[in-house]
N, C-alpha and C positions, 0 to 999 in steps of 0.2 A: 504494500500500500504506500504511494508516494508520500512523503513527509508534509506536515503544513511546514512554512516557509518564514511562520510566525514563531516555529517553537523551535528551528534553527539554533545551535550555540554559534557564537563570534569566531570559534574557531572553523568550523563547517562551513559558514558561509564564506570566509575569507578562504578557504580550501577549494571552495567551488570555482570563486573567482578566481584566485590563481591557473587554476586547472585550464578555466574558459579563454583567462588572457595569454596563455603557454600555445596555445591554438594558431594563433595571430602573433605572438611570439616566432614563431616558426617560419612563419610566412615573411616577415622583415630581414630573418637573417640573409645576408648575401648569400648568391647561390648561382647556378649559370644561368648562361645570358638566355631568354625566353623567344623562343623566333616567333612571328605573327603568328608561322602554321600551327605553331604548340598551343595546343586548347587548354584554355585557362581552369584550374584546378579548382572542383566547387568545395573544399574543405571550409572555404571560407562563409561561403551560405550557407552549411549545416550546421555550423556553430553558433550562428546565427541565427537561424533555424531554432535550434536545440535550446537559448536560449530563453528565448519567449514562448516558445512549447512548453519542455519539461518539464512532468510535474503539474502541467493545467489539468486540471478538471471539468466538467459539465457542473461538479456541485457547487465549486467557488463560485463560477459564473451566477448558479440561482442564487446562493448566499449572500452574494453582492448585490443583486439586485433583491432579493425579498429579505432576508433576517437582517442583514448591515444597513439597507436600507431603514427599515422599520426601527430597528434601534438608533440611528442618527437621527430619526423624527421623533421620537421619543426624548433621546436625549436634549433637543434643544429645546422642544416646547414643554418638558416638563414643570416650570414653573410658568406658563404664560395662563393666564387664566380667559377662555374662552366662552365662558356664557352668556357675557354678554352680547355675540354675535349671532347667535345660533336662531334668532327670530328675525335676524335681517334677511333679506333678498339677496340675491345669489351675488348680483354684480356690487354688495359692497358689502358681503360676507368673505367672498374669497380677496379680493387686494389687501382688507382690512389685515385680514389671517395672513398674507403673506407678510404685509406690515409687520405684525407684530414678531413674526419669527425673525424676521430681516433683524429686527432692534434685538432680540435676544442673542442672535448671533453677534454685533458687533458689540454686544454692552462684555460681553466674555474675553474680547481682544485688548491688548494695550490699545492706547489712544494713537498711535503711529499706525500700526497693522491698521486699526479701526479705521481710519481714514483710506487703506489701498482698498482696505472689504469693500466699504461702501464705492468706492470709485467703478471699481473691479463690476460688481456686482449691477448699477445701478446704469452702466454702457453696455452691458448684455441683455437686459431685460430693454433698454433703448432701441437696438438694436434690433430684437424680437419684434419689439411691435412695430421701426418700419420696416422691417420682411415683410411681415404679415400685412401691413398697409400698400405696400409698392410692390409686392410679388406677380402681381396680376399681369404686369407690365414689361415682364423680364420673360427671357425665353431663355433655352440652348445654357450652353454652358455656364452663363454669368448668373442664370439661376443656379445652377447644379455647385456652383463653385461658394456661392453666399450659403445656399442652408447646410452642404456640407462644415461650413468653417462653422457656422451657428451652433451646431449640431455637436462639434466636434468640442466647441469651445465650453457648450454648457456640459457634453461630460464630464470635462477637466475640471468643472467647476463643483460637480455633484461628487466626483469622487476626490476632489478636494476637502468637501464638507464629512465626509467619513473618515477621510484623514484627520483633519480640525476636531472631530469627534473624538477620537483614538487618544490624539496629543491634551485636551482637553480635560478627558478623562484621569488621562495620567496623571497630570497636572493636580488635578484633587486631592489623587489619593497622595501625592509629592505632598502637598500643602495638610494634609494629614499627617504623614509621617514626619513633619517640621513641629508641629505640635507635640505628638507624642515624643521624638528626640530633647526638645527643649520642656518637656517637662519629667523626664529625666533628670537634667543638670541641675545645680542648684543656683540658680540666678539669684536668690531673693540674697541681702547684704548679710551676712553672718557677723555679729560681735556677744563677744565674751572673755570676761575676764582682763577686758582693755583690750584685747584682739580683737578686731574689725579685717573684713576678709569682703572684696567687692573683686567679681569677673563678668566678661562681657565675651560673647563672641561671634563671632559675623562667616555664617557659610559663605564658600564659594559658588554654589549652587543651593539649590532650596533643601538639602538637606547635606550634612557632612560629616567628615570621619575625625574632626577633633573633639577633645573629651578632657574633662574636669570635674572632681569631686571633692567634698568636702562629707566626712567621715568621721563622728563620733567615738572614739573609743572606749568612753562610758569610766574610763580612769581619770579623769581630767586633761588627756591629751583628743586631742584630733589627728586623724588622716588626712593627708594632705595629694592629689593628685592631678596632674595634667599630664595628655597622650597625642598623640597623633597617626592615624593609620596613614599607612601610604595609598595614596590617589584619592579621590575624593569621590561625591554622591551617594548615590546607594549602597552601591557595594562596600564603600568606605564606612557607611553609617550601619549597616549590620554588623560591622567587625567593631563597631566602635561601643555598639549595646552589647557584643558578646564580651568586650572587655571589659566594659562596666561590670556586668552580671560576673565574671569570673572574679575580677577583684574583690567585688564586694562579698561574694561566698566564700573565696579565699579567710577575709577578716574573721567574716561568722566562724569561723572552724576554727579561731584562733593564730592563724599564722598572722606574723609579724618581721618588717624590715625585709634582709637580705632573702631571709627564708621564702619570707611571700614572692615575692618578683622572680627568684632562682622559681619558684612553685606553679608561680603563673606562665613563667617563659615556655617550663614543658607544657602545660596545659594546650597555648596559643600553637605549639609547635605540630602539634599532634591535631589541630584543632581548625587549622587556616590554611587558606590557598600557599603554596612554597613562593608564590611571587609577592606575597606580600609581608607588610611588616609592622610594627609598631615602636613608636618611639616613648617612654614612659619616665616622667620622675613622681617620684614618693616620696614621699616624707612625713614623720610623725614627729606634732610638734606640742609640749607640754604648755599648757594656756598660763600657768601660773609661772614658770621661769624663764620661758621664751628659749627653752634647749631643745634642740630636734632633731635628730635624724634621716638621713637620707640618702636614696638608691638616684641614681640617674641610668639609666639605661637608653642609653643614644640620645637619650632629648637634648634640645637647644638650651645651655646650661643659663639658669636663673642670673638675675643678677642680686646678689645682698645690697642695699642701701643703707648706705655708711654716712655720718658726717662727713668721713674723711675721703669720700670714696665710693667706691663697688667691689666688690670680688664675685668670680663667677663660681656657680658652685658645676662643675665638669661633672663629664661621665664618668661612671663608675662600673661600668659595664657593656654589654651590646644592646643593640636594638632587640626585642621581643620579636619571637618568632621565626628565627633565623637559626638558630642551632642550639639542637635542644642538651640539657646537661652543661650548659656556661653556668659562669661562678660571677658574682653580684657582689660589690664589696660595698656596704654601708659605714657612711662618714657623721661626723656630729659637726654642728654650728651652733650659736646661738644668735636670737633675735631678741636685741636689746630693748628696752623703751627709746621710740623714736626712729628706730631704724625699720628698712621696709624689704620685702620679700620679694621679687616681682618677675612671675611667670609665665611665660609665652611660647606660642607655636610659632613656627616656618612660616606660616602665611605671613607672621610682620617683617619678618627680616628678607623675607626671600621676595618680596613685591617690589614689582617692577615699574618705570613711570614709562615715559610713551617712549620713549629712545633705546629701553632694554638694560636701563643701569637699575642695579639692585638697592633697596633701602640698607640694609645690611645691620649687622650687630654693632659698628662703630659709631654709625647714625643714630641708633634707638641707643646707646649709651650715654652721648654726648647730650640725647635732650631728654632723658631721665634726671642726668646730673644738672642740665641746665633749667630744669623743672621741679623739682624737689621743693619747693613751696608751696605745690599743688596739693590741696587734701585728697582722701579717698571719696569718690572714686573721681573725682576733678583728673588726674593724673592718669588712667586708661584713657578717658576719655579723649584727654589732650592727645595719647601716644596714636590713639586709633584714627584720630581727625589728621593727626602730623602725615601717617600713612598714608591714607587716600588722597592728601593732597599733594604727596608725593606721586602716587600714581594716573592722576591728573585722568583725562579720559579712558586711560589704558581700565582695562578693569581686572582688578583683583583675582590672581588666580588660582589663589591657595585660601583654605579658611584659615581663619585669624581667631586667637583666642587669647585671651590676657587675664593674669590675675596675681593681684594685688594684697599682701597681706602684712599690714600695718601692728605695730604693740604702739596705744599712746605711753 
């Protein structure tokens, strides 16, 4: 039974094409000279051929036209409320209903797109109606050639709208899954004890793979956590709730420090794609003396906020998920009254402005150091603003995440 085309992996399809471009591939390499008499070799149209064939069905064809259909008219007018036409007369029952689908469709668009919909949309139905008004009048091919294009054009535009449908769809449940992601994290301001603890952070796309906790340890200290999956979206963001979740069952069971991280590294190893990875700092910090502890494992090392200065706290290990049975060495600090903690992913240091030069860790240091009169959380705020206005139109292509943890 030929495969749907929908439930293809990224590898298979890319294997397909390769396969099809190797075809034509062949045909470009130099080869001898082709004399007029030599009959041109049809490998080239059955790949072609084979292309837009294989794999079609009789059933996609009904499915498109009645189930994909039915469900794109479903999905756009399922909030339009139509009762009050249904006692009008046919000639301002149906424009009206067209109306109102037309506005449900472009109210779904950015205001840019909204503007080509309507354009798009409202030179094809112009269009229609003078065919329909001047057709009478045309003969021979320049009729045959106009409702062909008509014809042609409002397919593209109806299986456009299935498309629009599909992306549309997704789009929801993406805007769903941003919700449920950030009400994971703990955004709300944590203080105690004189520790005050404020993070923010800004996907690359509507969902993403960086990650921060803040973690009770019911002794008077707290867990302290920021991570980073490698690549971003979805994929990134399911690695990024399985890291939550393992860390956090990790604590419930009691491990602690080096142990945990050495603990979670096999877990992640045994547990994730080999192409990816995570980058992780911890730290567990007593609310009453401001002493703590801490694993870094590949993350972008914090900076301490000092009067006198910063010091970085470095890795202490590898990245997560990359080879399982590595050794984790846990280091101690302390955070004084006054002095500030301040932790970030790759999205800030690694963002780029329109020219392709990087903000970098010397930049985000010099205007921490040149900002340090900023309260919490004044002081992300500023670093996050510093950032995009470094990257100017370019757009941000890493998520960003910051956080800040202050002793008054």
């Amino acid at each position: 039974m030929p495969r749907d085309p929908n439930h293809w992996s990224s590898d298979e399809l890319r294997q397909r094409f390769e396969e099809f471009a190797a075809r034509f591939g062949e045909k470009a390499r130099p080869g001898p000279a082709v004399t007029p008499s030599t009959p041109p070799s049809d490998d080239y149209w059955k790949s072609l051929q084979d292309l837009f064939t294989r794999d079609v069905t009789a059933r996609e064809f009904r499915d498109l036209v009645g189930r994909d259909s039915e469900d794109t008219w479903r999905f756009f007018t399922r909030e339009i409320d139509f009762s009050g036409l249904e006692q009008k007369p046919w000639f301002i029952r149906y424009p009206a209903t067209a109306w109102k689908i037309f506005l449900a469709m472009a109210f779904r668009l950015s205001p840019a797109r909204r503007v080509i919909f309507a354009t798009s949309g409202l030179l094809l139905f112009a269009a229609w109606v003078k065919f329909i008004v001047t057709h009478a009048e045309m003969s021979g091919w320049g009729l045959l050639a106009i409702q062909s294009s008509l014809v042609a054009a409002t397919l593209l535009f109806a299986l456009l709208m299935v498309e629009l449908r599909d992306k549309l769809a997704l789009k929801g449940d993406l805007e769903i899954a941003r919700q449920i992601q950030f009400g994971l994290l703990p955004f709300a301001p944590f203080s105690r004890n004189g520790t005050s603890i404020h993070s923010a952070m800004r996907p690359a796309n509507t969902v993403g793979g960086d990650y921060f906790d803040i973690i009770d340890l019911a002794d008077g200290r707290i867990a302290l956590a920021i991570g980073d999956v490698a690549g971003k979206g979805i994929p990134a963001a399911l690695l990024m709730a399985l890291l939550q979740g393992s860390l956090r069952t990790l604590i419930t069971a009691g491990f602690r420090g080096a142990e945990l991280v050495r603990t979670l590294n096999d877990h992640l190893c045994a547990n994730i794609p080999r192409n990816r990875l995570v980058t992780l700092f911890y730290a567990e910090l007593d609310l009453t003396t401001g002493a703590f502890h801490y694993v870094n494992a590949g993350h972008n090392a914090p900076f301490l906020l000092r009067p006198g200065g910063a010091i970085r706290l470095g890795t202490t290990g590898v990245a997560l998920g990359v080879l399982g049975g590595s050794a984790f060495e846990e280091r101690g600090e302390t955070l004084a009254p006054g002095e500030r903690l301040f932790l970030f992913t790759d999205g800030i240091t690694e963002a780029f402005d329109p020219e392709d030069r990087e903000y970098g860790e010397p930049r985000l240091e010099s205007f921490l150091l040149s900002h340090h009169h900023l309260v919490s959380p004044g002081l992300i705020d500023a670093v996050r603003e510093d950032v995009l206005a470094f990257c100017g139109p370019a757009r941000p292509r890493d998520d960003m995440t910051l956080m800040l943890v202050e002793r008054a």
